[in-house]
N, C-alpha and C positions, 0 to 999 in steps of 0.2 A: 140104104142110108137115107137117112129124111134132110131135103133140100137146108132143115134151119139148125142140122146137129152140129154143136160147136166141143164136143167131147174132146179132153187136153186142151183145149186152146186155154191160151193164159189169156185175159183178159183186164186190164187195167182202166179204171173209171174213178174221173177226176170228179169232187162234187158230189159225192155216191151216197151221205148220210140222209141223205132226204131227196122228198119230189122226185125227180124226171130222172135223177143219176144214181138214185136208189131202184127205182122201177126198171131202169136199164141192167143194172148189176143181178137186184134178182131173176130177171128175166133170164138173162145169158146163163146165172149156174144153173135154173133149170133147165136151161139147153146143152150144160155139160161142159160149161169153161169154169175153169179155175180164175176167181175173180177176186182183184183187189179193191178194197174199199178204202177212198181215202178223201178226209176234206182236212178242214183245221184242227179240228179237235179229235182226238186220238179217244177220249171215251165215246164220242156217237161214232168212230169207228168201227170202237171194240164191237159197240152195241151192234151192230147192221152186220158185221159177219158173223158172230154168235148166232144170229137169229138163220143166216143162212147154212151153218155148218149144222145146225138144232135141226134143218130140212132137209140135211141128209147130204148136201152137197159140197164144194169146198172154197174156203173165203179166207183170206188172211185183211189184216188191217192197218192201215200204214197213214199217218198222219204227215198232211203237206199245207204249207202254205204257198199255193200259186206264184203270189210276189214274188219269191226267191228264187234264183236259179238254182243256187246250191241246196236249197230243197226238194226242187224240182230231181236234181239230178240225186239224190239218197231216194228218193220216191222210187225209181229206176232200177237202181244198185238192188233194193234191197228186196222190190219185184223179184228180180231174175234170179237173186240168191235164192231167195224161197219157193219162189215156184217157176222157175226158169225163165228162157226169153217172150217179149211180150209179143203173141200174134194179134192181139185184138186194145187198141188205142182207141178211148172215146173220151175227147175232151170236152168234158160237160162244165167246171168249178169257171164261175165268171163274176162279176159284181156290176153292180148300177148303184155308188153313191150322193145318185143329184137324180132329182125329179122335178123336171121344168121347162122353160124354153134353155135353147142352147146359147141363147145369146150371152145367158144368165149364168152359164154354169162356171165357178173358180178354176182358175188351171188347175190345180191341185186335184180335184174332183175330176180333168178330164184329163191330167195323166194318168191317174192311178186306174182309169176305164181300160185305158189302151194300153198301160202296161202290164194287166192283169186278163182282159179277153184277148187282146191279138199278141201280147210279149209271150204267157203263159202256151200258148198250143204251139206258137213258133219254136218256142224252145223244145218243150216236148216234143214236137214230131222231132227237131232234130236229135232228142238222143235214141228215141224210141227207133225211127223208120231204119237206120244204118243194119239194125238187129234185126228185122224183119226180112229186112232183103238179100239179109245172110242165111237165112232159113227157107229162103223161096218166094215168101211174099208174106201179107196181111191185109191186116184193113185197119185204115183211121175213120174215125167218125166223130164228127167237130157238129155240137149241140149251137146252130147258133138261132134264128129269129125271124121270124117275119117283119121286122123290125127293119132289118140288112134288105128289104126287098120296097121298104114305103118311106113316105115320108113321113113327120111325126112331130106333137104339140111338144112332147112333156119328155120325150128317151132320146135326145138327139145323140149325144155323145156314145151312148150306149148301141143306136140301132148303126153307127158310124161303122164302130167293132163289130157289129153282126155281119155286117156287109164284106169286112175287110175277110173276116173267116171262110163264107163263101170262094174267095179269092184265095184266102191259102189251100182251101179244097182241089181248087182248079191249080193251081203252080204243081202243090204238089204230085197231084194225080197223072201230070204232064212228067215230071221230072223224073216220079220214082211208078213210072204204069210196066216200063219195058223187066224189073225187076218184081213184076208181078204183085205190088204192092199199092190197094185201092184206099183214095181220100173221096171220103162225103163229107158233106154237111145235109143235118137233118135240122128245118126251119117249123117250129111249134108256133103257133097263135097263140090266145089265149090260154094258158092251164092253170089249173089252180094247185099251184105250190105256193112254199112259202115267200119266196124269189119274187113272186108277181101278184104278192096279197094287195098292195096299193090299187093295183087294176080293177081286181075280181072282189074287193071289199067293196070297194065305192060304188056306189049306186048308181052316182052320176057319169060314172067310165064304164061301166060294166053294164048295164041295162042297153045304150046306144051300140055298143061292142057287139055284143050275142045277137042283137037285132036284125046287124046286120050280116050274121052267119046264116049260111043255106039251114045248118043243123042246129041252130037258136038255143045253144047251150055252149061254156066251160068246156076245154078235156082237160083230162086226167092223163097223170102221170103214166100211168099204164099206158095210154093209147099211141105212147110217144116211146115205147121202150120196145114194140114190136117193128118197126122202121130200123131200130138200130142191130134186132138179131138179124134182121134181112140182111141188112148190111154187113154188116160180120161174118156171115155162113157162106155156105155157096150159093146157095140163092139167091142172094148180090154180087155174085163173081165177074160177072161183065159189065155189072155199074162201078165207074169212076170221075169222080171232077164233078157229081152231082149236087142237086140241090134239092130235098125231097119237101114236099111244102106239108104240116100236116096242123089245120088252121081249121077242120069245121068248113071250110068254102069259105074263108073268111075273105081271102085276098082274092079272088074270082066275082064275088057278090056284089064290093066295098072299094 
């Protein structure tokens, strides 16, 4: 059996129509999990598992808005009705709506950071992890930032939430390890999704950014969806409570 086969496993990925939570999703069905795809919009849903059931593997589509609990918790429901209980949690769907100093950001703008990157995975793991450890165990895997590890001009509020996720990685990993159920978080630098086009458009953020990476280039979506099979498979079965940094060298360099 190959250390990264994730065949049956149900896998659930929040954020999944684009970028980093799209790369992760196709990645896992072609490692053999049954993957849900889910963000706001129920057409770029539909679209991203069409494309992956078209490849021969299997994807259903289930639209969620984070903000909501009662969303969150149909997201769930309607996972495990169709393709049963969830072993693989990657809480990727977050938002940044302020770019600037933090002195500066409206409260509005910085509750809706924190109620949407640290409320939205807080809820989920609790309805998801109960079901995993009734099964034996699993894996979460919380998308958060190199952000959560620096300090920062223009993402304060945002790199706050990165930070905090790291920290639900480690509570949880403590709380629910002895029922064989492992929390990461995987920390990305720079990539160029849509999420982080402010960064990687501007010349003036982006040219001093790569400069100072050992590998003096952007990653890609892809290069961040192989960290999260590790993490899901058995190949990550004795990592938990971690922080996997994958930045180019950015944060060793800089």
């Amino acid at each position: 059996m190959s250390l990264f086969d994730l065949t049956g496993k149900v896998a659930l990925i929040t954020g999944s129509t684009k970028g980093i939570g799209q790369a992760i999703a196709t990645r896992m069905a072609e490692h053999g999990a049954k993957v849900v795809i889910s963000s706001r919009n129920q057409d770029a849903c539909d679209k991203v598992a069409a494309g992956i059931r078209n490849a021969g593997h299997t994807a259903i589509a289930i639209a969620c808005n984070i903000n909501y609990k009662e969303q969150l918790q149909q997201l769930v429901n309607k996972a495990v009705e169709q393709l049963g209980p969830v072993d693989i949690l990657v809480c990727n769907a977050a938002l940044n709506p302020y770019f600037g100093p933090s002195q500066q950001i409206p409260d509005e703008s910085f509750d809706k950071v924190m109620h949407a990157n640290i409320g939205s995975v807080h809820r989920l793991c609790q309805l998801v992890i109960p079901g995993m450890a009734g099964k034996g165990g699993g894996a979460v895997i919380i998308v958060s930032s190199i952000g959560g590890l620096k300090g920062t001009e223009h993402l304060g509020a945002y790199a706050i939430s990165k930070a905090a996720d790291m920290q639900i990685a480690r509570n949880l990993a403590v709380e629910w390890g002895p029922q064989q159920v492992r929390v990461n978080c995987i920390a990305p630098g720079l990539v160029r999704t849509d999420f982080a086009r402010a960064l990687w458009e501007n010349p003036e953020i982006y040219a001093p950014t790569v400069s100072k990476y050992p590998l003096r280039r952007i990653g890609e979506p892809d290069e961040i969806a192989g960290a999260a099979v590790f993490l899901a498979s058995a190949a990550g079965s004795f990592t938990t409570g971690q922080t996997i940094v994958i930045d180019g060298g950015g944060t060793i360099a800089s």
